[in-house]
LOVO-631970 format. One record per residue: residue number from 1; residue in one letter; chain; z, y, x of N, C-alpha, C in turn. Coordinates in steps of 0.2 Angstrom, whole numbers, plus 5000, padded with zeros to 4 digits. Layout:
REM residues N
- NUM:A:A:Z:Y:X:Z:Y:X:Z:Y:X
...
//
This chain:
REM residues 320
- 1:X:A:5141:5315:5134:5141:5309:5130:5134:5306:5129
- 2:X:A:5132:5299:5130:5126:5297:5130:5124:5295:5122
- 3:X:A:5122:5297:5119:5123:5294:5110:5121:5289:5110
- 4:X:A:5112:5289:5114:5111:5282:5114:5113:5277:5117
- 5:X:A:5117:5276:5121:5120:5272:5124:5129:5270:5119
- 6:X:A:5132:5275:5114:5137:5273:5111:5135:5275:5103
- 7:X:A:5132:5277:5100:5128:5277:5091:5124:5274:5089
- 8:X:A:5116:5271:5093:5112:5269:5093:5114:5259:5094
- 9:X:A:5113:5258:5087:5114:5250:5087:5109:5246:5091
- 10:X:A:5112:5241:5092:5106:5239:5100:5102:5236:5097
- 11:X:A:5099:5235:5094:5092:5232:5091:5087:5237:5092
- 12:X:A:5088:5243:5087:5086:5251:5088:5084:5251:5096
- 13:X:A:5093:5252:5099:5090:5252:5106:5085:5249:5110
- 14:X:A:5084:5243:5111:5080:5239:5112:5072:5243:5110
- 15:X:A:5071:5244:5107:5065:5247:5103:5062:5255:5108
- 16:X:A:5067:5258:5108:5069:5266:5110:5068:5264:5119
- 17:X:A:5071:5259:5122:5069:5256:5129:5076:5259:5131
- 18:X:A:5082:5254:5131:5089:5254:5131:5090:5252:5140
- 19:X:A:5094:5252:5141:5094:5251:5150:5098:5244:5149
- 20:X:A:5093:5239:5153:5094:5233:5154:5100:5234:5160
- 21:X:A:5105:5228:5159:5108:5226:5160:5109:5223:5168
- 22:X:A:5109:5226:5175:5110:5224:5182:5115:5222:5183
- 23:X:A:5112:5215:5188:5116:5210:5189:5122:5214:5196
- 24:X:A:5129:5211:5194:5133:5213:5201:5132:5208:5207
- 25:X:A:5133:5209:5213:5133:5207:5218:5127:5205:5221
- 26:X:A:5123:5211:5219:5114:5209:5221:5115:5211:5228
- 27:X:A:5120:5218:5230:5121:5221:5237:5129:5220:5238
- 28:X:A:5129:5219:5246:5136:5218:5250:5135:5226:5254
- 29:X:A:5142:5228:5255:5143:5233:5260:5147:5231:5265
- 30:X:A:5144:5229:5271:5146:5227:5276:5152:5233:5280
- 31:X:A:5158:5228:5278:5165:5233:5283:5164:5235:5288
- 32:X:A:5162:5232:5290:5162:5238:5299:5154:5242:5299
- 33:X:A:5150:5240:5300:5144:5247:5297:5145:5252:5294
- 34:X:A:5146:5249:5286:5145:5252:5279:5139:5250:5276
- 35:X:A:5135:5249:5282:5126:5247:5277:5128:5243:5273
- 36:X:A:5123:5244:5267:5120:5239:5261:5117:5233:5263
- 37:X:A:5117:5227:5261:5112:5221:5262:5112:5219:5257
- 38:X:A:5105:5217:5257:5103:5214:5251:5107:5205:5249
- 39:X:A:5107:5200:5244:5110:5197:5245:5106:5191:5246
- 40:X:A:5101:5193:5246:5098:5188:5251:5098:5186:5258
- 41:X:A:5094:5193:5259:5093:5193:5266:5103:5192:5271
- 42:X:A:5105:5192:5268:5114:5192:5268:5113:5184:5270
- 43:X:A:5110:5181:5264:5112:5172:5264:5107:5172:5268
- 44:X:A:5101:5172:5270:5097:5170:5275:5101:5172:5282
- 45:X:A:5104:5175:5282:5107:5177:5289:5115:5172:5291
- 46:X:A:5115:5170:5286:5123:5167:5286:5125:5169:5285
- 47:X:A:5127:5176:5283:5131:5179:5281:5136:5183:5285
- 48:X:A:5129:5184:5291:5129:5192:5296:5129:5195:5296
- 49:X:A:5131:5202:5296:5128:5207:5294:5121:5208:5302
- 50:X:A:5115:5208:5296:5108:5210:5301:5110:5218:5307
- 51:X:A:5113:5222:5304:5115:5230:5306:5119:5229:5314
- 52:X:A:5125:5224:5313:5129:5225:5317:5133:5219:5318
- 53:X:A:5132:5213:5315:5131:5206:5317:5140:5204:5316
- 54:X:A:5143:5208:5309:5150:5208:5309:5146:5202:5304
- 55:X:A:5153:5197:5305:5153:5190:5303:5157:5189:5295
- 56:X:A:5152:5189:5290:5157:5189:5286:5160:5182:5283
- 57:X:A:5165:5181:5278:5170:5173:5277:5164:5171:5272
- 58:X:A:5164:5162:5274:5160:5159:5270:5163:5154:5266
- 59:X:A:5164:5151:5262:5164:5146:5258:5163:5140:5262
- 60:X:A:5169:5136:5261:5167:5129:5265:5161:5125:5262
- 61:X:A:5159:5126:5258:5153:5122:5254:5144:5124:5260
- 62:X:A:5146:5132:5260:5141:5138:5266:5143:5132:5276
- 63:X:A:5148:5131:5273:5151:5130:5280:5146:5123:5282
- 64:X:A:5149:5119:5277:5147:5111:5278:5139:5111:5279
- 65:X:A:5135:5116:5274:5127:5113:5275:5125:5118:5281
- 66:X:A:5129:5122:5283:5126:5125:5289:5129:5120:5296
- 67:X:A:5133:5116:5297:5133:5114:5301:5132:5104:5299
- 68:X:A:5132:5103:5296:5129:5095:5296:5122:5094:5294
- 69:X:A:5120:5088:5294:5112:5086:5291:5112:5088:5287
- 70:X:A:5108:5086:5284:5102:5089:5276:5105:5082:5273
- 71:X:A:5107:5076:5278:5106:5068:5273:5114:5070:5271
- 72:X:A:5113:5063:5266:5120:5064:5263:5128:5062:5266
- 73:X:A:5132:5066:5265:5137:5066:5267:5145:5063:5265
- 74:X:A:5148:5060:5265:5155:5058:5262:5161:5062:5260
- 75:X:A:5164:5064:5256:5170:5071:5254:5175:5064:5253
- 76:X:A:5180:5065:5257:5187:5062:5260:5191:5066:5254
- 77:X:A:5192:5061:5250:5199:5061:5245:5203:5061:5248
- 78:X:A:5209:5067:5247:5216:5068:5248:5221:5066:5243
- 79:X:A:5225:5061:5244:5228:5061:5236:5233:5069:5234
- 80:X:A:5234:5065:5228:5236:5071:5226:5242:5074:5229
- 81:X:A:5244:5079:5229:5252:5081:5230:5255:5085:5224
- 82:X:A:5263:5084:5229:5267:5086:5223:5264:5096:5219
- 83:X:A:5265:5094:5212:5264:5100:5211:5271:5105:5209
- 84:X:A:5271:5111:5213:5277:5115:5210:5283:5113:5211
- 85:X:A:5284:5108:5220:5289:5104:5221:5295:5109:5220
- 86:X:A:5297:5117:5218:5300:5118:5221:5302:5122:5213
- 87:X:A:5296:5122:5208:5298:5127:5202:5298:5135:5204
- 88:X:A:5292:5135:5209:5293:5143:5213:5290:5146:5207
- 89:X:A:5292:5153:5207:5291:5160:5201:5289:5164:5207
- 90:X:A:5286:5168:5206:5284:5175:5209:5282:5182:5202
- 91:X:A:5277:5185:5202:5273:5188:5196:5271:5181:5191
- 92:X:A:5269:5178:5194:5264:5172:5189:5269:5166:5193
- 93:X:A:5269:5160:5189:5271:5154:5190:5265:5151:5194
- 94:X:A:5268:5146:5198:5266:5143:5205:5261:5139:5202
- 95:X:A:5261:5135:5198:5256:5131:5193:5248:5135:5189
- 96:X:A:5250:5141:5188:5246:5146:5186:5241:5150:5191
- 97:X:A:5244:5149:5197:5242:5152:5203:5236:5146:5207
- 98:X:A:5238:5140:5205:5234:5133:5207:5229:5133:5203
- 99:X:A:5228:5135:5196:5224:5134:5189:5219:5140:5193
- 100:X:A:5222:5145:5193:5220:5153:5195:5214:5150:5198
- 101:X:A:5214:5147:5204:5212:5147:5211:5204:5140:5212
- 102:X:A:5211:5136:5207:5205:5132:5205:5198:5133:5201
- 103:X:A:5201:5138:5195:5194:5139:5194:5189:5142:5198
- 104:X:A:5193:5146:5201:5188:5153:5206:5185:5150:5210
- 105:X:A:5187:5143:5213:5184:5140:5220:5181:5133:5217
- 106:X:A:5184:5131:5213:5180:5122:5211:5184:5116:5214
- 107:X:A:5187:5119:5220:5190:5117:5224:5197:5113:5222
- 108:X:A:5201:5109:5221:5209:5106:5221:5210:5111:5226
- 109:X:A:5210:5111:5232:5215:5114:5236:5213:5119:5240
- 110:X:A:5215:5121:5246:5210:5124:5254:5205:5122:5256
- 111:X:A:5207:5114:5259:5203:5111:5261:5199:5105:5259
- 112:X:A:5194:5105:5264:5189:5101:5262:5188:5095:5269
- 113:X:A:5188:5090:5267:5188:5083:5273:5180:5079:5271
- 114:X:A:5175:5081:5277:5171:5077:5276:5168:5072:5281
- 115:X:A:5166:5067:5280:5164:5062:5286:5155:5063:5285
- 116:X:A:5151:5067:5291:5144:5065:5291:5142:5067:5298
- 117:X:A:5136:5070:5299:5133:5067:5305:5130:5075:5308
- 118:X:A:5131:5079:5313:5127:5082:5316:5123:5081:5321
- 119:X:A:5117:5081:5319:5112:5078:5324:5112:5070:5324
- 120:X:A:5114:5067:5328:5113:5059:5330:5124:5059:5331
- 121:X:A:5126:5062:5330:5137:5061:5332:5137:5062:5324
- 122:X:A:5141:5057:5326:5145:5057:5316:5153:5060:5320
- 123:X:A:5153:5065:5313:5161:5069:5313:5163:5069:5309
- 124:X:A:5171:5069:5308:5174:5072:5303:5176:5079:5305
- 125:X:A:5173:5083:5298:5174:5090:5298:5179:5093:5294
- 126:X:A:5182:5094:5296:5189:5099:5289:5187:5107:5291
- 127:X:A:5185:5108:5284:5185:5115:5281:5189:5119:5279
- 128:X:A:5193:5124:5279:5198:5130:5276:5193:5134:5271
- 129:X:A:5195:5134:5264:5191:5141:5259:5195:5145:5258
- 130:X:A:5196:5151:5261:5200:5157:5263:5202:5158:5253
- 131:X:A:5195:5159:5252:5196:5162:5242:5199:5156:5241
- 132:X:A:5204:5151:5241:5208:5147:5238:5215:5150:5242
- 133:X:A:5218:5154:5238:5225:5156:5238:5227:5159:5247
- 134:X:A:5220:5162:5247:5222:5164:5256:5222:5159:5262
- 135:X:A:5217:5154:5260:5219:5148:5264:5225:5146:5268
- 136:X:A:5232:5146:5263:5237:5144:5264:5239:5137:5267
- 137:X:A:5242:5135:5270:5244:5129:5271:5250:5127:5267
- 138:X:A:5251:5121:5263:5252:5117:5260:5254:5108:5261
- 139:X:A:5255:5107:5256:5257:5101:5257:5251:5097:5257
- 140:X:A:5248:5096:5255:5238:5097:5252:5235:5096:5262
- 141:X:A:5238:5103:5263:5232:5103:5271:5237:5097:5275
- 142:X:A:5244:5097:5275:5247:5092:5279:5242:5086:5275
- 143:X:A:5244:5083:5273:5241:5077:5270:5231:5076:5271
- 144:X:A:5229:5080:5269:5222:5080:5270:5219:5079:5278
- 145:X:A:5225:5084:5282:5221:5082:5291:5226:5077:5290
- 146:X:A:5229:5074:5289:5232:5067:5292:5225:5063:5289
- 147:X:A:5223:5061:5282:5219:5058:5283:5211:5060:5288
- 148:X:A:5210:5065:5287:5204:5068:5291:5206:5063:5300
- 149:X:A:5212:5064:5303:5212:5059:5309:5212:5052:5308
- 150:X:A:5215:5049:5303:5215:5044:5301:5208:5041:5303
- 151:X:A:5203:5044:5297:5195:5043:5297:5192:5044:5305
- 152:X:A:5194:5051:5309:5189:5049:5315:5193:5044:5320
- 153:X:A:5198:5042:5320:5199:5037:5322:5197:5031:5320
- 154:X:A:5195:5028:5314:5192:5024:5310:5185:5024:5314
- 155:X:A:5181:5029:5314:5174:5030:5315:5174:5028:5323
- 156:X:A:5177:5030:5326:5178:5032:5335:5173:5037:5332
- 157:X:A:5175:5044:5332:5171:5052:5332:5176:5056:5332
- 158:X:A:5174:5063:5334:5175:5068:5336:5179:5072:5329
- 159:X:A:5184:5076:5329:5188:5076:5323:5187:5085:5324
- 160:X:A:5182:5089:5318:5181:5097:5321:5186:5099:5315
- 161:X:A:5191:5105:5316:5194:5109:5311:5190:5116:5310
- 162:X:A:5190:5119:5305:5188:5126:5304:5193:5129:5300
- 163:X:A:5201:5133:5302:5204:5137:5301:5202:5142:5299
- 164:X:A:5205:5143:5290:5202:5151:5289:5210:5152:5285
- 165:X:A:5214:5156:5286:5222:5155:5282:5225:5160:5286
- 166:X:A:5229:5164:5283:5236:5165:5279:5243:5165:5285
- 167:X:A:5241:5157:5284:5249:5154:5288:5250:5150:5279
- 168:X:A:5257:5149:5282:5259:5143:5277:5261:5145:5270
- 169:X:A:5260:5141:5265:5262:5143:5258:5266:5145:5255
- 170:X:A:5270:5150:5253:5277:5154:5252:5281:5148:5248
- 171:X:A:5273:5149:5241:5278:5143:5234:5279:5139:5239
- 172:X:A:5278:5133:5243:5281:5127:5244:5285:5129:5248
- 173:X:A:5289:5133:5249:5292:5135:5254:5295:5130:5262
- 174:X:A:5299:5127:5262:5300:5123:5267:5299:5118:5269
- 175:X:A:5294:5116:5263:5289:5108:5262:5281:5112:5267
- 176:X:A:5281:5118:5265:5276:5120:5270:5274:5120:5276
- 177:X:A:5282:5124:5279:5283:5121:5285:5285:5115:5288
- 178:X:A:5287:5109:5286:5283:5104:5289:5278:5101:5292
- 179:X:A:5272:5106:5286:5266:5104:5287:5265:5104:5296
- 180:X:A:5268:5108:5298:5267:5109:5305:5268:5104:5308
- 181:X:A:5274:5100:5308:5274:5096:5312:5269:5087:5310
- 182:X:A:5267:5089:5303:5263:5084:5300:5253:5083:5303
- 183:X:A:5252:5091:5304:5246:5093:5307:5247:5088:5315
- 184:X:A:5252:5093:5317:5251:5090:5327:5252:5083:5324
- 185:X:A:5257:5080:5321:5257:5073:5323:5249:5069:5323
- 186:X:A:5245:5072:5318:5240:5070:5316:5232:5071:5323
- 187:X:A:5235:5077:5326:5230:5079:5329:5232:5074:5337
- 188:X:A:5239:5073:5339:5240:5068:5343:5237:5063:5341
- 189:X:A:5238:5059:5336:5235:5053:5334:5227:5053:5337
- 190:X:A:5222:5058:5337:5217:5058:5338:5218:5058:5346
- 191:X:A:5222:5063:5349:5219:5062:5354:5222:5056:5361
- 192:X:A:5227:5052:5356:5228:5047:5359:5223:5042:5359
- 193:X:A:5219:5041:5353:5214:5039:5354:5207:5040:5360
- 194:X:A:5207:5047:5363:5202:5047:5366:5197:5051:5364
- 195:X:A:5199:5053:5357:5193:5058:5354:5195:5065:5354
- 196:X:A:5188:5066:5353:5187:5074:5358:5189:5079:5349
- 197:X:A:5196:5082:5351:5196:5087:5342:5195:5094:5346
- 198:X:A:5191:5095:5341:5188:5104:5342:5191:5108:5337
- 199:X:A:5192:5114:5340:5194:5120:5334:5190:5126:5333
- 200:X:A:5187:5128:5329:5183:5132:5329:5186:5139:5323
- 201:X:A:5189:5142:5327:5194:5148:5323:5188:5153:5320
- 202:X:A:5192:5155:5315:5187:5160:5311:5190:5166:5307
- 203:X:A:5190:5170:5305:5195:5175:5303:5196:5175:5294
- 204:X:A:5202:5175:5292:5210:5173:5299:5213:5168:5300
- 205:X:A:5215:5168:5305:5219:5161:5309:5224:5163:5310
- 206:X:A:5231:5164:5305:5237:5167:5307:5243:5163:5306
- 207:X:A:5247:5166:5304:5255:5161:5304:5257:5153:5305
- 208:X:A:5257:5150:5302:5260:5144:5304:5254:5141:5305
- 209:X:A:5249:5142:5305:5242:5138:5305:5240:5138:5311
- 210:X:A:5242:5146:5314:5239:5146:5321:5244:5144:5325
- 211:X:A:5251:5143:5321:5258:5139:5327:5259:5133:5327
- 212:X:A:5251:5129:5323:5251:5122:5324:5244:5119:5327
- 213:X:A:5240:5116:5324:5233:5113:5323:5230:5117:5325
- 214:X:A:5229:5124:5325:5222:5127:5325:5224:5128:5334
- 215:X:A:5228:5127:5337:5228:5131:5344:5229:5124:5349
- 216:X:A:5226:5117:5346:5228:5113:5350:5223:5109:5350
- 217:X:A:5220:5113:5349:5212:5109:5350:5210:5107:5360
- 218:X:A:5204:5103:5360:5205:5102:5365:5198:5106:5371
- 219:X:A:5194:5109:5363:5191:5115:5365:5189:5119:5358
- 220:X:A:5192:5126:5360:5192:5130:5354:5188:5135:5357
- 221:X:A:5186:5136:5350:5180:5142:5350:5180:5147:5343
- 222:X:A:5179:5149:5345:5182:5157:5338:5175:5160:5337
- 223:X:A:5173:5163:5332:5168:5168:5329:5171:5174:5332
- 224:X:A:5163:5178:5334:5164:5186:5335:5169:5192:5329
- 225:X:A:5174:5192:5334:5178:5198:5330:5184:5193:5327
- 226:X:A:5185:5190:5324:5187:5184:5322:5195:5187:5324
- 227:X:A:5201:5187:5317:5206:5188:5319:5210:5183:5321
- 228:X:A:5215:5181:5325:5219:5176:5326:5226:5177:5332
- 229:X:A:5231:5177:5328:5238:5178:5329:5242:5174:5326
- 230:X:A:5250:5175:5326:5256:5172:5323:5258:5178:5319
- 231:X:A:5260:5184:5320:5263:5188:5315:5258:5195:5318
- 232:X:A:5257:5201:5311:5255:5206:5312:5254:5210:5315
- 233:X:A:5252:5214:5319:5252:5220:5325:5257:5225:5319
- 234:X:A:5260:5227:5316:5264:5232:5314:5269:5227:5314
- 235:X:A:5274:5221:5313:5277:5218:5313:5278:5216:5320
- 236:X:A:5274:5213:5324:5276:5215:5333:5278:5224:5335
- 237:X:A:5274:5225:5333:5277:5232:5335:5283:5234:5332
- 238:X:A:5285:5237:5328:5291:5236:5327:5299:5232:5329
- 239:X:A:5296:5225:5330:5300:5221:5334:5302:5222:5340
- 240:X:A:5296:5223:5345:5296:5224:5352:5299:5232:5354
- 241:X:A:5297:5237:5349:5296:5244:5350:5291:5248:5355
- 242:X:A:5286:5244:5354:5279:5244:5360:5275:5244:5356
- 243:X:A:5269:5248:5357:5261:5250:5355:5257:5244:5358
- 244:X:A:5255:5242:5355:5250:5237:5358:5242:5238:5360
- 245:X:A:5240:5233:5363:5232:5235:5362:5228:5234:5359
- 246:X:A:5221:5240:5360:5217:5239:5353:5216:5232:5355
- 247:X:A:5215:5229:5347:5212:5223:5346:5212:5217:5351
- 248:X:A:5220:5217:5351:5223:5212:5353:5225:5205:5351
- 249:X:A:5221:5206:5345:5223:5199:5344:5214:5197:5339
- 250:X:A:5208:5200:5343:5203:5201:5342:5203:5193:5346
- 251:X:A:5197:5187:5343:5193:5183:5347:5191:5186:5355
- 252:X:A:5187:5192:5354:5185:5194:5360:5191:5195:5366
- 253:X:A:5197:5198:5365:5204:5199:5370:5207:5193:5370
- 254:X:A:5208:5188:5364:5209:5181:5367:5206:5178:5373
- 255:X:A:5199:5177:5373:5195:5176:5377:5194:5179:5383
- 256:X:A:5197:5184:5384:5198:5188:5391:5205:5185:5394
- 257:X:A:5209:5185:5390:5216:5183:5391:5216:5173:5394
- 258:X:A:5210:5171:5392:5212:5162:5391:5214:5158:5387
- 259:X:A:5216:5162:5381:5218:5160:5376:5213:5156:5372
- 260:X:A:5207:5156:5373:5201:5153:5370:5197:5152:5373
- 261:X:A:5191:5147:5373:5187:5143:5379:5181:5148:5377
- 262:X:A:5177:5149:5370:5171:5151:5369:5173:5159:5364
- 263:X:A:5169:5165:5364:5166:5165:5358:5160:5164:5355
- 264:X:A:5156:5160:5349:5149:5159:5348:5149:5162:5342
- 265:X:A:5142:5165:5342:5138:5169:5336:5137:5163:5330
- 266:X:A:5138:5164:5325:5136:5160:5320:5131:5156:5322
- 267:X:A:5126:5162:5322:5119:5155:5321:5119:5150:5329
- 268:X:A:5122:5152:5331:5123:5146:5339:5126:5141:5337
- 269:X:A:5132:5142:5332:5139:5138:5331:5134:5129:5333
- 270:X:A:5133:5128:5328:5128:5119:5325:5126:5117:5333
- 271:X:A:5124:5122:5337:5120:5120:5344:5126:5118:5350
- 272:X:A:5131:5123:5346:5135:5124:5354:5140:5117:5352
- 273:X:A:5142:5115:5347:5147:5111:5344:5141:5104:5347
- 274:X:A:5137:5102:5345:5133:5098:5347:5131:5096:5354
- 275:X:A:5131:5102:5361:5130:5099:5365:5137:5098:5369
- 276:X:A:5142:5102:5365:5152:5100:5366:5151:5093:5367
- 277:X:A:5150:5090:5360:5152:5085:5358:5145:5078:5362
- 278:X:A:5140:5080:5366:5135:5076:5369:5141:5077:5376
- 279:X:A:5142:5082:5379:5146:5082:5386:5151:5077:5386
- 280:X:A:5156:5078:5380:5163:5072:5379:5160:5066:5376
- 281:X:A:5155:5065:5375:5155:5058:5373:5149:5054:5376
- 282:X:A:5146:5058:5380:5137:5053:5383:5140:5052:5391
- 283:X:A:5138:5050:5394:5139:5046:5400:5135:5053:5404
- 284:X:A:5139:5052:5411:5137:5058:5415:5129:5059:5417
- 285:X:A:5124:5064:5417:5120:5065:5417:5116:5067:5411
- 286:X:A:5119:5064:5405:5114:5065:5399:5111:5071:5399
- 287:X:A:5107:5072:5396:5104:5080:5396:5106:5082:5390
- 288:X:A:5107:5087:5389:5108:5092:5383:5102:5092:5379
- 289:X:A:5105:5095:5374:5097:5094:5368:5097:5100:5363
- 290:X:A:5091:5101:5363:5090:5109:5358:5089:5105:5350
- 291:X:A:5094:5110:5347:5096:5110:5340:5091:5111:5337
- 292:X:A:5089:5111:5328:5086:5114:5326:5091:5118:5320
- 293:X:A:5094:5125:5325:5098:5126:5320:5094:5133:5315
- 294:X:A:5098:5135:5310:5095:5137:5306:5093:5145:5306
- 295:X:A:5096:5148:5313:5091:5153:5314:5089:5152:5322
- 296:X:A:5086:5154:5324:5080:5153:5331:5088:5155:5336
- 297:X:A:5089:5152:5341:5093:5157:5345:5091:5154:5352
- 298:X:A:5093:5156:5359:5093:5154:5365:5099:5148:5367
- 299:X:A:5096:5145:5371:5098:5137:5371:5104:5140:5376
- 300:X:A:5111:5136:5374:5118:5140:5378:5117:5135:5385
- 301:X:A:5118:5137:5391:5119:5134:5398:5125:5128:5399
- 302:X:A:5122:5125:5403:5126:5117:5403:5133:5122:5406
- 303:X:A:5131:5126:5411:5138:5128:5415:5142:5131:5410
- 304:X:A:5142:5135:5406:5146:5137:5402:5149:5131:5398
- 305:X:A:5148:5128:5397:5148:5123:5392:5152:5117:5397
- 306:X:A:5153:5116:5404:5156:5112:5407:5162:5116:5409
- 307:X:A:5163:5122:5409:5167:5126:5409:5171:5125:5406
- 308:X:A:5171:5125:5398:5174:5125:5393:5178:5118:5392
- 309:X:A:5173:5113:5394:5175:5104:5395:5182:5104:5396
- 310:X:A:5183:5109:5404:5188:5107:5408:5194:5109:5406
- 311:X:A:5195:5113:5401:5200:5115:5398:5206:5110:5398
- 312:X:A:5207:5106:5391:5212:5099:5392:5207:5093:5394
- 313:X:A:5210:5090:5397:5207:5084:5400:5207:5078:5393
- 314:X:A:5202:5073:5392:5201:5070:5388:5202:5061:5393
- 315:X:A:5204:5057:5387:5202:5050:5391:5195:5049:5391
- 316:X:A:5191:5052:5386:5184:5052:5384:5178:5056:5393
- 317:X:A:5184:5060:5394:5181:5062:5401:5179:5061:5407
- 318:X:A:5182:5052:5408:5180:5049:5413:5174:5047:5414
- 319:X:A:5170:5048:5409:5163:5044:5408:5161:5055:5407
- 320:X:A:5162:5057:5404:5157:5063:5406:5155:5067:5415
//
């Protein structure tokens, strides 16, 4: 029993030299290492592990200034949607659950729709914030990437998503799943238009999210390790009655399989998106252009990157 610490009134204490009070979340322990990192040296990295370069989930807010200008940028109002179209209950009511989530993130909803510029290419960029209710899709994300295509067709520019989600929303139940077919309508729109829509998967990219928008990009690129599937490896398994392979549904074995164009390291992402979007939009020859992105890295080669091009064909193509 410590008496100083439970008899000892704290002004006394104070006096006697009481143990001040350490702040939490000075250190992260990184999942797949175990190492400690400071929470600095964490945010200076992006929020890579320095040890073993496992990727950990960022905040759309981390997202946005890491990959647009330092100038000012535009945040795409979503109107409102319905709340609790359906009166769902679970432990907590569905209303309490949105209150929940809001305070934790600041956020209304998942996602975040904005219009700015990387480098010299204006984009509109949609973000997923995993810490808002799992990054579910909703009624909220249908409606948000419909305006997000809206505006790059507005702009003539390049429409980028960043999926980090779940799958679809339980409380809204079948209003959810329409999001699906509200998303594709939206990403057709663009690319009737002619504009180049990118997808940049990050972990998780699962359920309805990844059987609509996130896999129809017209070049998709995933982070290192980065989970993305439709249903669980224990839930395939059991269905099929077959063992699967490790890390089957890892970024890296998509990419083996075709299922994805790139995987890029973080600190590359801002470079690699940048001379994407220089190949699909500048007239043949331009030259590619070195980032200044926010950690040092080695410039990615035209050929990978014309590689990736070929994937869907673009109207925007005929001039690249």
């Amino acid at each position: 029993m410590n008496w100083l610490k439970n008899f000892v009134p704290p002004k006394l204490r104070k006096l006697v030299g009481g143990q001040r009070e350490i702040p939490e979340n000075l250190w992260h322990k990184c999942p797949n290492c175990s190492q400690m990192i400071f929470h600095r040296d964490l945010a200076e990295k992006i929020h890579v592990c320095p040890h073993c370069d496992y990727h950990f989930r960022i905040s759309s807010k981390e997202r946005m200034q890491m990959l647009l200008n330092d100038s000012e940028h535009e945040e795409i109002e979503i109107n409102a949607s319905l709340v609790d179209p359906l009166k769902f209950r679970d432990l907590k009511k569905y209303p309490d659950r949105l209150k929940e989530a809001r305070t934790k993130t600041g956020k209304n909803d998942v996602l975040t729709v904005t219009f700015g510029q990387m480098e010299t290419h204006k984009v509109v960029l949609v973000v997923f914030d995993f810490a808002f209710m799992g990054g579910s899709m909703g009624i909220a994300v249908g409606d948000g990437i419909l305006e997000a295509g809206r505006k790059a067709i507005e702009e003539n520019c390049p429409l980028i998503i960043i999926p980090s989600s779940g799958g679809a929303r339980m409380q809204e139940g079948v209003l959810s799943l329409m999001q699906l077919s509200s998303t594709t309508i939206a990403i057709n729109e663009v690319k009737k238009a002619g504009l180049p829509y990118i997808v940049v998967l990050t972990d998780p990219t699962t359920g309805g999210v990844s059987a609509s928008f996130a896999m129809l990009g017209d070049i998709a690129i995933a982070e290192p390790g980065c989970r993305i599937g439709f249903a669980g490896k224990r839930v395939i398994e059991q269905t099929i009655r077959e063992n699967l392979p490790e890390g089957f549904q890892k970024a890296e074995y998509l990419l083996e399989h075709g299922m994805i164009d790139m995987v890029v390291h973080r600190h590359n992402l801002r470079e690699t998106l940048v001379n994407i979007i220089n190949l699909l939009t500048k007239p043949k020859g331009a030259n590619l252009i070195k980032v200044n992105s926010p950690i040092k890295n080695k410039q990615l080669s035209e050929a990978n990157l014309n590689s990736a091009s070929k994937r869907t064909p673009l109207k925007s193509d005929k001039t690249v």
